[in-house]
GUNULO-316032 format. One record per residue (C-alpha): residue number from 1; x, y, z. Coordinates in steps of 0.05 Angstrom, whole numbers, plus 32768, in hexadecimal, padded with zeros to 4 digits. Layout:
% residues N
<site num="NUM" x="X" y="Y" z="Z"/>
...
//
This chain:
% residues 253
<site num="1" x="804B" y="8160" z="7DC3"/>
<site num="2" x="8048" y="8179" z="7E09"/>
<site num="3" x="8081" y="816D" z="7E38"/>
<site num="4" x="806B" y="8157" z="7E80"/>
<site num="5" x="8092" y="813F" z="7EBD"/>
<site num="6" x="8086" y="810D" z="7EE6"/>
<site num="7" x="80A4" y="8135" z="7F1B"/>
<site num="8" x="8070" y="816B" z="7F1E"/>
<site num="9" x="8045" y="8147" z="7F57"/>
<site num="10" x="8055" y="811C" z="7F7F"/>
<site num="11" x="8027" y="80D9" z="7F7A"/>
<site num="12" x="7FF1" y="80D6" z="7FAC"/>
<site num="13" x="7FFF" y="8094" z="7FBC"/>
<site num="14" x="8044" y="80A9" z="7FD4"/>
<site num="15" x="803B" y="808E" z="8023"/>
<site num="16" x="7FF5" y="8081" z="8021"/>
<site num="17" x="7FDA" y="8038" z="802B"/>
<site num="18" x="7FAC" y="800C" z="7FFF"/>
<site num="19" x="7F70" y="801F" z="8031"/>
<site num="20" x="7F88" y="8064" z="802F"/>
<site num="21" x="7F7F" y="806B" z="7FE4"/>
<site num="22" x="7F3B" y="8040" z="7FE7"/>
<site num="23" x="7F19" y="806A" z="8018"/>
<site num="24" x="7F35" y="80AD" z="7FF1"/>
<site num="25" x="7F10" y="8094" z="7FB8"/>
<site num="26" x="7ECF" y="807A" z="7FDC"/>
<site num="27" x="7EBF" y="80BB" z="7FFD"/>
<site num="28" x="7EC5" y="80EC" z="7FC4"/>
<site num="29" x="7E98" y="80F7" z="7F90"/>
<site num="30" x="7EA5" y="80DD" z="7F4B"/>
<site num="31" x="7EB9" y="8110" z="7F13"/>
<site num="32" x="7EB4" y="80FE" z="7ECA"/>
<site num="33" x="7EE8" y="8124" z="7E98"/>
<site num="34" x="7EF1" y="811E" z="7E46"/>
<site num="35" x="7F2E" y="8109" z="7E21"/>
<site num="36" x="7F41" y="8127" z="7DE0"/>
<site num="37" x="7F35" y="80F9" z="7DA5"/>
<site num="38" x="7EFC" y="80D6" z="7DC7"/>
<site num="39" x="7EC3" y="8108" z="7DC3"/>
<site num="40" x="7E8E" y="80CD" z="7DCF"/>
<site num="41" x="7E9F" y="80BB" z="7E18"/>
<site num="42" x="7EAF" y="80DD" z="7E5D"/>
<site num="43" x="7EDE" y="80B6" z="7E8D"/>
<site num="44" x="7ED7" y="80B2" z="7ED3"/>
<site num="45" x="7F13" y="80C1" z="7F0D"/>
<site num="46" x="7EF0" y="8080" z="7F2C"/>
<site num="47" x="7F07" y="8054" z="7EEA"/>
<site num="48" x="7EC2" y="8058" z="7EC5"/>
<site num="49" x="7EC0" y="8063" z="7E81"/>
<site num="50" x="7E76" y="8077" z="7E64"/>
<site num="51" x="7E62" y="8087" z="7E18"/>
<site num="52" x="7E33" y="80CF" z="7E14"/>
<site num="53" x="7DF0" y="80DC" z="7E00"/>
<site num="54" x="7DF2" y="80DE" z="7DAD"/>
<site num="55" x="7DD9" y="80D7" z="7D6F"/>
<site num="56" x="7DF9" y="80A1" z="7D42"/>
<site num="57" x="7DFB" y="80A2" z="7CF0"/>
<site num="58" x="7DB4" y="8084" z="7CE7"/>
<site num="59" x="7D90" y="80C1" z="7D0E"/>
<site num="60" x="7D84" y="808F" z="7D4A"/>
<site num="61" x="7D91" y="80BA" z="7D99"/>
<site num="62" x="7DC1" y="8089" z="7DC3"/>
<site num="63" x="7DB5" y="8090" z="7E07"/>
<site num="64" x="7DF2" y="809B" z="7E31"/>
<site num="65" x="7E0B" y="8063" z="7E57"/>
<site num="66" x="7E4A" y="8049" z="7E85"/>
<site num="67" x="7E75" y="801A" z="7E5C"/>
<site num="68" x="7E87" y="7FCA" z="7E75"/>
<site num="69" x="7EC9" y="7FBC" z="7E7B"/>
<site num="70" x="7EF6" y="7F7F" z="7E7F"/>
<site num="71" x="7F3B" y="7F70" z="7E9F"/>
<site num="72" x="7F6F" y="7F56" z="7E65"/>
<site num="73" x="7FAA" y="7F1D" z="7E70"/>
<site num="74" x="7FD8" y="7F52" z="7E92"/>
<site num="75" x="7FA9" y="7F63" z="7EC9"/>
<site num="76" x="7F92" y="7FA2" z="7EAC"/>
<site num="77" x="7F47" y="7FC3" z="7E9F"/>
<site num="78" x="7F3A" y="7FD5" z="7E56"/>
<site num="79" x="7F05" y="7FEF" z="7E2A"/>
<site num="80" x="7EEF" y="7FF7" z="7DE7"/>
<site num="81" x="7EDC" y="8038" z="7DD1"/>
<site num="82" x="7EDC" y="805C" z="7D8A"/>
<site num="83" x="7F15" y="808D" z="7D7F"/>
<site num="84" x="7F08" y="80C9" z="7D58"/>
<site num="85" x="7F44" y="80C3" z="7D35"/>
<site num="86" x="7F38" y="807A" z="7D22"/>
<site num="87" x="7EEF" y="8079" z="7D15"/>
<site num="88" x="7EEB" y="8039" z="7D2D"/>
<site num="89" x="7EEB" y="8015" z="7D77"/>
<site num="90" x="7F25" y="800C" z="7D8E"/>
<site num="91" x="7F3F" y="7FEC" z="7DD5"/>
<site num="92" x="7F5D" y="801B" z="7E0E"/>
<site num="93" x="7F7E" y="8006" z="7E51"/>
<site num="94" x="7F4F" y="802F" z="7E7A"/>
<site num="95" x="7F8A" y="803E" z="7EBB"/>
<site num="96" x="7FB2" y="806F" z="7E83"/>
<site num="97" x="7F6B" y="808C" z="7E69"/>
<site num="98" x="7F50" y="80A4" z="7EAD"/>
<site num="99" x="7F9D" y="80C1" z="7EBA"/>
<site num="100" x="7F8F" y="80F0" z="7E7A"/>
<site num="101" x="7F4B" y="8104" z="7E8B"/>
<site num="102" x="7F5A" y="811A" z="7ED9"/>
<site num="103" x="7FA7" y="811E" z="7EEA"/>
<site num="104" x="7FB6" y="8168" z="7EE2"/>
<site num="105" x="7FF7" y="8160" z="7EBA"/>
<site num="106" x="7FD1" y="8139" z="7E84"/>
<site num="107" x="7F8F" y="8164" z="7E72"/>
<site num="108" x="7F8B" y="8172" z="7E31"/>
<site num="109" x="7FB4" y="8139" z="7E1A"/>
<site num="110" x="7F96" y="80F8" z="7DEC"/>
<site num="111" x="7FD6" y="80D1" z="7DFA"/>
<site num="112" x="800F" y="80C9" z="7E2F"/>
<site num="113" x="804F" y="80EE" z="7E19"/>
<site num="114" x="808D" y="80BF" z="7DFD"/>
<site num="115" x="80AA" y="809A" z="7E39"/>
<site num="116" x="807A" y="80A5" z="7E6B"/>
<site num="117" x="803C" y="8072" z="7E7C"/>
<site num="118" x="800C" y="805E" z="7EB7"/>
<site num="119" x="8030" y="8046" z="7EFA"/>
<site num="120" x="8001" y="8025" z="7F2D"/>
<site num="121" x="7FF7" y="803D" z="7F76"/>
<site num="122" x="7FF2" y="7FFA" z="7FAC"/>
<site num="123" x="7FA5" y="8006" z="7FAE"/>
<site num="124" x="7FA6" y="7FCA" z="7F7D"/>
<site num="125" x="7F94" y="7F9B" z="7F56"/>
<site num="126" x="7FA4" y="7FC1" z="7F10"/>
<site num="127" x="7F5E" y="7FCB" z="7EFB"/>
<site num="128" x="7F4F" y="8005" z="7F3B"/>
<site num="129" x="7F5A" y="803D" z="7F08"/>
<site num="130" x="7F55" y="8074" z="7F36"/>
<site num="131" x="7F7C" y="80BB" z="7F3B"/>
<site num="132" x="7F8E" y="80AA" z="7F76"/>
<site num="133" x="7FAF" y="8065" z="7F69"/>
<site num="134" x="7FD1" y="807C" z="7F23"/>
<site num="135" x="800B" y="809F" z="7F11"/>
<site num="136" x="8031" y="80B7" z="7ED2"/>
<site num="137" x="8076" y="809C" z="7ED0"/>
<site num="138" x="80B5" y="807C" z="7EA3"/>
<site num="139" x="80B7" y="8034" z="7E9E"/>
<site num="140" x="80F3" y="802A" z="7EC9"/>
<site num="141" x="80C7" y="8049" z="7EFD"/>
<site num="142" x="8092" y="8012" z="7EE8"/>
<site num="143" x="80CA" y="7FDC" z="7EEC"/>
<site num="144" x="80E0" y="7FFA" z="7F32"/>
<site num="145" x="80A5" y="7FF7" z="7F4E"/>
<site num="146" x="808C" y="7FA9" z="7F3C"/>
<site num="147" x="80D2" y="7F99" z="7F55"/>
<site num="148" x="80D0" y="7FBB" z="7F9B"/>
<site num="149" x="80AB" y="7F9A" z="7FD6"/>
<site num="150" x="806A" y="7FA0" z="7FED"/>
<site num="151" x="804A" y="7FDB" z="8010"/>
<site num="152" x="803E" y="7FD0" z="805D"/>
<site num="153" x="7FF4" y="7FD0" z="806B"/>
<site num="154" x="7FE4" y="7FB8" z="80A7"/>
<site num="155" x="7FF1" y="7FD6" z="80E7"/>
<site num="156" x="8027" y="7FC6" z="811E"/>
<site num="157" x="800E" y="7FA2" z="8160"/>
<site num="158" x="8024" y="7FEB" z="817D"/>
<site num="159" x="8009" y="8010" z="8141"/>
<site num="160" x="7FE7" y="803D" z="8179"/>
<site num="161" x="8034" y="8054" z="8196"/>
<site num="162" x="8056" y="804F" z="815B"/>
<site num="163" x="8025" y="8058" z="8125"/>
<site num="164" x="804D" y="802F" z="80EB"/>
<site num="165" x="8037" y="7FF2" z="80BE"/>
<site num="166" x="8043" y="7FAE" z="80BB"/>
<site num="167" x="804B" y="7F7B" z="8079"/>
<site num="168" x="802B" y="7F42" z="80AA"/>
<site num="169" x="7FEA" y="7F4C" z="80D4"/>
<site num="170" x="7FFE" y="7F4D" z="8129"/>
<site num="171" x="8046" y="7F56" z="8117"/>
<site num="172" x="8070" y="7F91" z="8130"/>
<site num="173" x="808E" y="7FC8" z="810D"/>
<site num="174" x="80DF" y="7FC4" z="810D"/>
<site num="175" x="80E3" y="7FFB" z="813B"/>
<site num="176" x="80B7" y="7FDA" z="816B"/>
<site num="177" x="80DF" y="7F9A" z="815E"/>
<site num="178" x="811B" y="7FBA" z="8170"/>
<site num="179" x="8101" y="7FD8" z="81B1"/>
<site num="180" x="80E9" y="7F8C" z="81C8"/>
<site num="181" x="8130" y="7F7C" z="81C7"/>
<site num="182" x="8153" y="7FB2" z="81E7"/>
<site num="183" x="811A" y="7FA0" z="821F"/>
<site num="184" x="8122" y="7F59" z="821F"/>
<site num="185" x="816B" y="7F5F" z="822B"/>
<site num="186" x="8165" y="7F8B" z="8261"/>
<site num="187" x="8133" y="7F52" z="827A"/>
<site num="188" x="8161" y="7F26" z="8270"/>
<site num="189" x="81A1" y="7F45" z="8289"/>
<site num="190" x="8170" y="7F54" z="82D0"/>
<site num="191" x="816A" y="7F04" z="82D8"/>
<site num="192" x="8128" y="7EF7" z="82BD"/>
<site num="193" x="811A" y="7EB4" z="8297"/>
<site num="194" x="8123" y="7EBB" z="8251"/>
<site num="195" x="80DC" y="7E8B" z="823E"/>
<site num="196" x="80BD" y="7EBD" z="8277"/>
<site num="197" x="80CE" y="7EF5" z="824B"/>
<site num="198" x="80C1" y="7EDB" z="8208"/>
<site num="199" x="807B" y="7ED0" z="8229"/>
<site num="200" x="807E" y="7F1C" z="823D"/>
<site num="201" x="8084" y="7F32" z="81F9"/>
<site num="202" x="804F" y="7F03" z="81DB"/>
<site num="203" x="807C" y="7ECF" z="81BE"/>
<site num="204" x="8071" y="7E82" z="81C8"/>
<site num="205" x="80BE" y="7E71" z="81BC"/>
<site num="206" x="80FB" y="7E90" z="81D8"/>
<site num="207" x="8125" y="7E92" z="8198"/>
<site num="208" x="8109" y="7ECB" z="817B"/>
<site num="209" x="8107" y="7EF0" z="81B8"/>
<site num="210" x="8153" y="7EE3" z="81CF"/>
<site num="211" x="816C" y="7EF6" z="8180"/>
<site num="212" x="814F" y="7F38" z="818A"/>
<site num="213" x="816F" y="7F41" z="81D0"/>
<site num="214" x="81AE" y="7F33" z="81B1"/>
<site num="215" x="81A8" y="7F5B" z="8172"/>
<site num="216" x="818A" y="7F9E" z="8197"/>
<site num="217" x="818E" y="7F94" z="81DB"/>
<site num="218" x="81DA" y="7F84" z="81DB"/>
<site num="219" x="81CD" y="7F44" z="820B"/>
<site num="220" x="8211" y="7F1A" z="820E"/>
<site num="221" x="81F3" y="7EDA" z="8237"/>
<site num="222" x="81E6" y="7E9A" z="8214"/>
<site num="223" x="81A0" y="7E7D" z="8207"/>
<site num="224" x="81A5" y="7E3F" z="822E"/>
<site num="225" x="81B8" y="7E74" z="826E"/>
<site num="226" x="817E" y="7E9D" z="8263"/>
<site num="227" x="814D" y="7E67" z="825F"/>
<site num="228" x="8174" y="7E42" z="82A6"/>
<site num="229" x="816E" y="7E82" z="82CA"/>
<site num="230" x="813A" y="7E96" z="82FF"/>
<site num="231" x="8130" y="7ED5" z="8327"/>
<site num="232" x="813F" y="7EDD" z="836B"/>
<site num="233" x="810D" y="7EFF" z="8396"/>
<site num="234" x="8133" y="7F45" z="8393"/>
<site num="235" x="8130" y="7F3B" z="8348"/>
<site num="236" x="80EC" y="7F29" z="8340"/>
<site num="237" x="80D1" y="7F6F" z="8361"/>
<site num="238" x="8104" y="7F8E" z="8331"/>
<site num="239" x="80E4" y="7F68" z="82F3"/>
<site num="240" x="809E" y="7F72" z="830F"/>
<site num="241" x="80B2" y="7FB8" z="831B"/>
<site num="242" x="80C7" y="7FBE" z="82CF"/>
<site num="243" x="808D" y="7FA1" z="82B3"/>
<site num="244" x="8095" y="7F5D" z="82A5"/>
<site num="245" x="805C" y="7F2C" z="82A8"/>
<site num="246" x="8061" y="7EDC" z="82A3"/>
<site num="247" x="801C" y="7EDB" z="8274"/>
<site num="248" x="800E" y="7ED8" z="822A"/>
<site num="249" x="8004" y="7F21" z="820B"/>
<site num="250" x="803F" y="7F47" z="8201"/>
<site num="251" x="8055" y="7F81" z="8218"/>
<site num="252" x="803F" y="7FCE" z="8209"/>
<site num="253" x="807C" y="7FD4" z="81DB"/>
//
């Protein structure tokens, strides 16, 4: 049996986001390939499955037609279809089919090679069966990759500076994070009111705001200081001169 790695290219998915994937598919048009051992059907790089025109053993023409499918316990779509080896229908996962009939490692194949099986992009749930959301792989990469964390997918409340991705909508990115507190301790450090600044940043408590002026910012004063302090006059044109505003918001960063 053929030998194929994994390694030979790299996953699409690699980087891309759910949306990323989606729209990949939606735009292209859809391309139907044939499997050895199933000479009856063509499947479809957008995860349809359809039987071809034929003529079964009574002499009657079958028109050709797209298959229904169902999702089983595990999440996954699946199919019957007759296998020419078997003679008989028999019930396919269709993720690992569609990986067969269009990944470029796999053409020619009617089965996966030993230790290798389909690994699912983040375009889920299981049942898009798309090129672009599937990937041959071992099943410690299968285990590795239900165990790891979530793809970000939305994008940071300075996605337009920074361009990264968030877990939680209107959040920002930790490189953003960390820039709010090396500003907020500068803020801080030039007498402005620690509430004042939490306000600057978009935040309607101070905790958060004052941890992160400690952790990046380096700030050594206490909370209950910064929240007791107020600006002189000099200080306020130095504030207003860096940017800070006493209104709901945030900042640019």
């Amino acid at each position: 049996m053929m030998t194929v790695s994994n390694g030979q290219i790299e996953p699409y998915w690699f980087g891309k986001t759910a949306t990323e994937i989606r729209n990949a598919v939606d735009v292209r048009a859809e391309r139907w390939a044939a499997i050895p051992g199933y000479s009856r059907y063509e499947w479809s790089d957008k995860g349809r499955i359809r039987a071809l025109e034929r003529t079964d053993d009574r002499g009657r023409r079958l028109a050709a037609r797209v298959l229904k499918t169902r999702v089983n316990n595990a999440g996954y779509e699946i199919t019957g279809v007759v296998s020419d080896a078997a003679g008989k229908q028999v019930t396919v996962a269709v993720a690992p089919m569609v990986v067969l009939a269009h990944h470029p490692a796999f053409r020619g194949l009617d089965r996966f090679p030993d230790g290798l099986e389909t690994r699912h992009g983040p375009a889920g749930p299981l049942l898009n069966a798309y090129p672009e959301n599937l990937w041959p792989g071992t099943k410690k990469e299968n285990a590795a990759d239900k165990d790891a964390p979530p793809e970000p997918q939305h994008e940071c409340r300075n996605h337009a500076l920074c361009g990264n991705l968030v877990h939680t909508p209107g959040r920002r990115c930790v490189t953003c994070t960390a820039a709010v507190g090396r500003e907020a301790a500068q803020l801080l450090a030039a007498g402005a009111n620690l509430m004042a600044v939490a306000e600057h940043f978009g935040y309607k408590t101070p905790d958060w705001v004052f941890k992160l002026a400690v952790q990046h910012g380096g700030y050594e004063g206490t909370k209950a200081e910064a929240l007791a302090q107020h600006p002189g006059m000099v200080q306020r044109v130095r504030l207003r001169a860096a940017g800070l505003r006493l209104t709901q918001g945030g900042s640019s960063r």
